[in-house]
LUMZANU-77268 format. One line per field, with one value per residue: y, x, z of N, C-alpha, C in turn. Coordinates in steps of 0.05 Angstrom, whole numbers, plus 32768, in hexadecimal, padded with zeros to 4 digits. Last residue first. Layout:
npy <- (Y|...)
npx <- (X|...)
npz <- (Z|...)
capy <- (Y|...)
capx <- (X|...)
capz <- (Z|...)
cpy <- (Y|...)
cpx <- (X|...)
cpz <- (Z|...)
END
This chain:
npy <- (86AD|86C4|86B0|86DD|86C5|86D3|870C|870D|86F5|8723|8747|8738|872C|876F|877C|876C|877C|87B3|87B1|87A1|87CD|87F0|87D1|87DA|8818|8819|87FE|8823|8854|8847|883C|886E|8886|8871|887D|88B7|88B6|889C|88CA|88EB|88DC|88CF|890A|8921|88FC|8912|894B|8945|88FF|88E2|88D5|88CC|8897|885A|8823|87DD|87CA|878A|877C|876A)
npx <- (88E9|8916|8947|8965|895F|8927|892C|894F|8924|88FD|891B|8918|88EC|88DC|88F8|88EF|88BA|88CF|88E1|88B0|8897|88B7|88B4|887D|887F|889B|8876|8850|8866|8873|8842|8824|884C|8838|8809|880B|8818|87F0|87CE|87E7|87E7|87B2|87AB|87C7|87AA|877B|877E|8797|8787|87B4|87E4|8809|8806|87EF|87EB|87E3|87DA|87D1|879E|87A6)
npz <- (889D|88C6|88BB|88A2|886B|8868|885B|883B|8816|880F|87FB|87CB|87B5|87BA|8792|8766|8766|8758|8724|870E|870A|86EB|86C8|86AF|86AC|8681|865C|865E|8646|8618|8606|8603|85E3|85B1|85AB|85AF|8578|855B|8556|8547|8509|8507|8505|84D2|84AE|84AF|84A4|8467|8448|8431|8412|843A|8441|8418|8437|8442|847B|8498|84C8|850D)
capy <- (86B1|86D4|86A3|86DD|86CB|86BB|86FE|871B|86EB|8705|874B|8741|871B|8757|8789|8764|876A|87A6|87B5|8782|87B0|87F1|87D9|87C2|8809|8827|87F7|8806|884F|8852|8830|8859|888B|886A|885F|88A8|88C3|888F|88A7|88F0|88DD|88BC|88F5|8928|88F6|88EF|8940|894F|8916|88D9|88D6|88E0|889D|8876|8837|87EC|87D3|879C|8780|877D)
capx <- (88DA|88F4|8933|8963|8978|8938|8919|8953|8943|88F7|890F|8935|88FC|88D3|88F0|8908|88BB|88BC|88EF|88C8|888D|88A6|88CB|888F|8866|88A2|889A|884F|8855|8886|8855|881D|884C|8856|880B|87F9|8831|8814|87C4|87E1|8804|87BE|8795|87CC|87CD|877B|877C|87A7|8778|879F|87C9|8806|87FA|87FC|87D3|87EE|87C7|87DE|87A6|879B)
capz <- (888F|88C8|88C4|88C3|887D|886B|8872|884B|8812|8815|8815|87DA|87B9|87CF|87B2|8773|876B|8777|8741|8710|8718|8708|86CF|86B7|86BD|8694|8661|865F|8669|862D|8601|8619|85F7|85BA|85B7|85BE|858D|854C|856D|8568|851F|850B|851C|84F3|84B8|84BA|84BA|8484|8454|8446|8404|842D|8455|8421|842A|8438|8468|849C|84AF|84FA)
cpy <- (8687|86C1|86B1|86CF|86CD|86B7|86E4|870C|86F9|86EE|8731|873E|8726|8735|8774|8770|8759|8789|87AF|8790|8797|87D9|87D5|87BF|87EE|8820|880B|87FC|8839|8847|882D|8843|8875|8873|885E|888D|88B8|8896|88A0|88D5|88E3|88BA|88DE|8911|8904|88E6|8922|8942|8928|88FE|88DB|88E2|88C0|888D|884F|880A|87E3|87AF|878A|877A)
cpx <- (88E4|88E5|891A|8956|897C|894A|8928|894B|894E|8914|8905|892E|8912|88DD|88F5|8907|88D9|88BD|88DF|88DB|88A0|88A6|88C5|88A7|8878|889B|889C|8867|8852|8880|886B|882E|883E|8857|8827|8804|881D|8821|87E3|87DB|8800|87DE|87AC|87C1|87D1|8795|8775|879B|878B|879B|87B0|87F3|87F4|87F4|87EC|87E4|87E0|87D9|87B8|87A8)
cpz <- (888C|88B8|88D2|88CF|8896|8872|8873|885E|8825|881E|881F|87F9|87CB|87CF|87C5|878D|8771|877D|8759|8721|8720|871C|86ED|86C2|86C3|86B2|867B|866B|866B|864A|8616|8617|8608|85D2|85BF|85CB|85A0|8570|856A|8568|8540|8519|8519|8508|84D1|84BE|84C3|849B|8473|8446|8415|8414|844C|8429|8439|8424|845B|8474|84A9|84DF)
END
């Protein structure tokens, strides 16, 4: 995207409120993203661990 240089205190109150809820919006799905990958790469140390277990006792 463009990057737009346009002051933001010239904007109409309610196109600075809308833009600080989308601004707090994305930082949050932000969060949930990172949070979400976290997620995923402990499971997935899950199941290497668990796979390296299995091997150990020749299950696997």
């Amino acid at each position: 995207m463009a990057d737009l240089n346009i002051d933001v205190s010239e904007l109409p109150e309610d196109v600075r409120e809308k833009l600080a809820e989308l601004e707090l919006e994305l930082s949050e799905e932000s969060v949930q993203g990172i949070s979400h990958y976290h997620e995923m790469r402990i499971d997935l140390e899950k199941i290497a661990f668990i796979d390296m277990m299995l091997e150990a006792v020749g299950k696997r």
